[in-house]
Residue, then its C-alpha position, 0 to 999 in steps of 0.5 A: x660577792x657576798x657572804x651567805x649561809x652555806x650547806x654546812x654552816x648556819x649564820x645569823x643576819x648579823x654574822x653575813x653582815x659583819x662579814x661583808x662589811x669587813x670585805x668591803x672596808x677591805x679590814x680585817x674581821x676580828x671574831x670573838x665568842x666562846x670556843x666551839x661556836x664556829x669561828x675556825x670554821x667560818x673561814x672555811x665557809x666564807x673561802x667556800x661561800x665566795x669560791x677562794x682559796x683558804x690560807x690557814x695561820x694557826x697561831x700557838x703560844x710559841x709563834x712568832x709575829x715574823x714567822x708570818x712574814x718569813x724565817x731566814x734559816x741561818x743554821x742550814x745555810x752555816x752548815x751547807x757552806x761547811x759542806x761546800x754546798x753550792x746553793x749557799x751562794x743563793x740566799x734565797x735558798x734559805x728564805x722560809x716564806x710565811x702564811x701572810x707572804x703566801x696570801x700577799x703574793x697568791x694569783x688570786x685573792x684568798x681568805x687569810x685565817x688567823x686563828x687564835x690570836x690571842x694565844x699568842x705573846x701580848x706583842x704579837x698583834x701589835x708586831x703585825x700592825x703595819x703588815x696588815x695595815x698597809x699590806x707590804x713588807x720589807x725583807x731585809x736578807x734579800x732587800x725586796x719589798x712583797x706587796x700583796x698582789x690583792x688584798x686577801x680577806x683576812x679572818x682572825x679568831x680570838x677566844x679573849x684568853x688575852x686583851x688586844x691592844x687598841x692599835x689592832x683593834x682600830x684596824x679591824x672590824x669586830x664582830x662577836x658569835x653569841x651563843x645560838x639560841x633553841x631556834x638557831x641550834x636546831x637549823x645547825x642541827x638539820x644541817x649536820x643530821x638531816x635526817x635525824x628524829x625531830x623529837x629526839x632533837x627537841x629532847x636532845x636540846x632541852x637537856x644541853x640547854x638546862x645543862x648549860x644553864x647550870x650555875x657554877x659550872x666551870x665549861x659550858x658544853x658548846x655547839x661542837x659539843x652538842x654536835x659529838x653528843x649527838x652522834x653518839x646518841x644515835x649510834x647507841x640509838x637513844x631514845x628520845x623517851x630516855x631523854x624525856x625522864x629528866x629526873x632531878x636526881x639523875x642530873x648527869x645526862x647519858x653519855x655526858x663526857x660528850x657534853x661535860x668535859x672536867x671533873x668539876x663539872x661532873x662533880x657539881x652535876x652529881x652534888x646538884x643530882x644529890x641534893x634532889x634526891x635528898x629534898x625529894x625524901 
């Protein structure tokens, strides 16, 4: 089994290769690149690519390493027994069983996302270490030991809001997205509009790559965002020709909050768009 390009997702040589020497170490991938590059969605791709089902951990600032493994739900069970319910007597009844439970004991081997690791508290990582080392945890309220049946293929996304301890970090195979460049851009493209003008494509991204090389500019638009900006400019049908006239003095691009999403950056386009204006006198 191996990772290619599927219908809906383009990936570099070096993306397919990082993703199957991760499933052939049997480590963890750790990916990093800027938001909106792809990385969530690789992981969908890769469970389609190699026909598996996906387990998704969506990781939160407020999420809990063991709430990966499982939550013992003590409160229902006090209040139950005060009931006089009879299931209180099981304390299976109130084990809650987490993403990495789910993918350790599936039939089959799964693609198990991680995503956004780095949201989390600085200790989360490390709280994970032996679980995803030696695939096995202990559960003390019922005194059972999960192994994982088979060793899922475990996808973990970082947009390095926070550094990674060295310990997890040795664990995985690291692979970063760069930012696609014109050519591959416009192979993402087709896949998401294959019927789309091609010139109104190679206007579209000459404007979204001068406004990504704006210096100063706090975010830089991302390939979803390209993506939602053309959309609209089909449905407003915008021609390509509009596009073409890329006056200095009109800096800002039409329809721009698909591209541009903070005050700071539309307010640097129209001082950049000004002082053309004022130069051109």
């Amino acid at each position: 089994m191996t990772f290619k390009s599927t219908d809906q997702y383009i990936a570099t040589d070096e993306l397919r290769m990082a993703v199957n020497a991760a499933v052939t170490l049997q480590r963890p991938l750790l990916v990093k690149g800027e938001p909106g590059t792809g990385k969530t969605m690789l992981a969908e791709q890769v469970a389609q690519s190699l026909g598996k089902p996906l387990i998704q951990w969506n990781i939160k600032s407020t999420t809990r390493a063991q709430q990966g493994l499982y939550d013992y739900d003590a409160v229902s069970r006090l209040r139950d027994s005060q009931l006089g319910d009879d299931k209180v007597h099981d304390i299976n009844n109130y084990i809650v069983k987490g993403k990495l439970w789910e993918a350790f004991t599936a039939d089959e081997q799964v693609v198990l996302l991680i995503d956004e690791i780095d949201k989390a508290d600085i200790e989360f990582p490390n709280d994970l270490l032996q679980e995803i080392d030696k695939m096995e945890f202990y559960v003390y309220e019922t005194r059972q030991l999960i192994k994982a049946k088979q060793r899922p293929i475990v996808i973990i996304t970082s947009n390095n809001e926070k550094e990674l301890p060295d310990a997890f970090l040795r664990r995985c195979f690291f692979h970063y997205i760069s930012f696609p460049d014109q050519d591959t851009m416009k192979a993402i493209v087709d896949v998401h509009f294959p019927d789309i003008s091609q010139e109104l494509v190679k206007e579209a991204l000459e404007v979204f790559f001068d406004v990504r090389k704006v210096p100063g500019l706090k975010k830089k638009p991302s390939t979803s965002e390209l993506i939602d900006w053309l959309k609209l400019l089909l449905a407003d049908e915008v021609p390509a020709d509009l596009l073409q006239q890329r006056d200095p003095s009109k800096a800002i691009p039409p329809l721009c909050g698909a591209l541009v999403k903070n005050e700071q950056d539309v307010q640097l386009l129209e001082k950049l768009a000004f002082m053309a204006r004022r130069a051109g006198r």
